[in-house]
N, C-alpha and C positions, 0 to 999 in steps of 0.2 A: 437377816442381813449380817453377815460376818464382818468385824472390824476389819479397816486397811491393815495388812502388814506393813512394816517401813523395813526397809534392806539394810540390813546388817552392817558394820562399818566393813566386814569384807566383800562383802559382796558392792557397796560401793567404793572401793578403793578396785578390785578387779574392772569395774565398770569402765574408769580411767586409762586402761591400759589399752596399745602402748602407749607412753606419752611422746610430746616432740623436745626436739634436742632443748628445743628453749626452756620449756618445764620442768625438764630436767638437771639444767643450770639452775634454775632458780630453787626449785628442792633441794636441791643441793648445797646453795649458800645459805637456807633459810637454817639445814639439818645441824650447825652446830651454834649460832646463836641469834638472837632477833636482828633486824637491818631494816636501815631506811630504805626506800627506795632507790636512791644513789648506789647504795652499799649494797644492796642485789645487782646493782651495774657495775659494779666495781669503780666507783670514783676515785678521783687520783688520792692520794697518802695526804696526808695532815687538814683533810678538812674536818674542818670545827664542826663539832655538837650542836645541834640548834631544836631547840624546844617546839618550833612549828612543824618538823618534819614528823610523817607518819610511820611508825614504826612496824612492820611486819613479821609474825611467825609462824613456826610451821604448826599443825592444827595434828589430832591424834590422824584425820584421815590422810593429812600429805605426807607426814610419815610413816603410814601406811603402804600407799601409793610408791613412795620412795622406795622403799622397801622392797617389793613387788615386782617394780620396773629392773634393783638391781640385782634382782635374785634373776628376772629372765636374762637380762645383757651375761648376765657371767656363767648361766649355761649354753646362751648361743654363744661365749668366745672359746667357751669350754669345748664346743660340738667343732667349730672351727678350727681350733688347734688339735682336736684328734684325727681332725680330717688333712689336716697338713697345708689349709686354706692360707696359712701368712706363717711368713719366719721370725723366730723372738729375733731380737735385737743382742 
């Protein structure tokens, strides 16, 4: 009987994809420092610190993932603007 494999952190980070627009917000505020809950919602400005809240960050596989997801958006905006699909601003 041959042992389980476990899949690879790429092969589970491709598993992910694509992701939805919300996951992708969230990888996103997680990608440059830890955040409460709120602060992944974007709470309003000057709320105070508070020791009960649970603090969230991104893991080696969400920025993986992050990764992944922006490396496909920026070759399909890439394949869209050589196709002439939207005008720059």
């Amino acid at each position: 009987m041959s042992p389980i494999r476990k899949p690879t952190l790429e092969e589970r980070a491709n598993s992910q994809l694509p992701l939805t627009s919300t996951v992708m917000q969230i990888l996103l505020s997680l990608s440059t420092e830890d955040r409460h809950g709120l602060g992944i919602a974007d709470s309003p400005a000057g709320d105070s610190d508070d020791p009960r809240r649970r603090y969230y960050r991104i893991t080696p596989l969400g920025r993986r993932v992050l990764e992944l997801e922006t490396e496909r958006l920026a070759t399909l905006v890439g394949t869209a603007h050589r196709r002439r699909a939207f005008k720059r601003p």
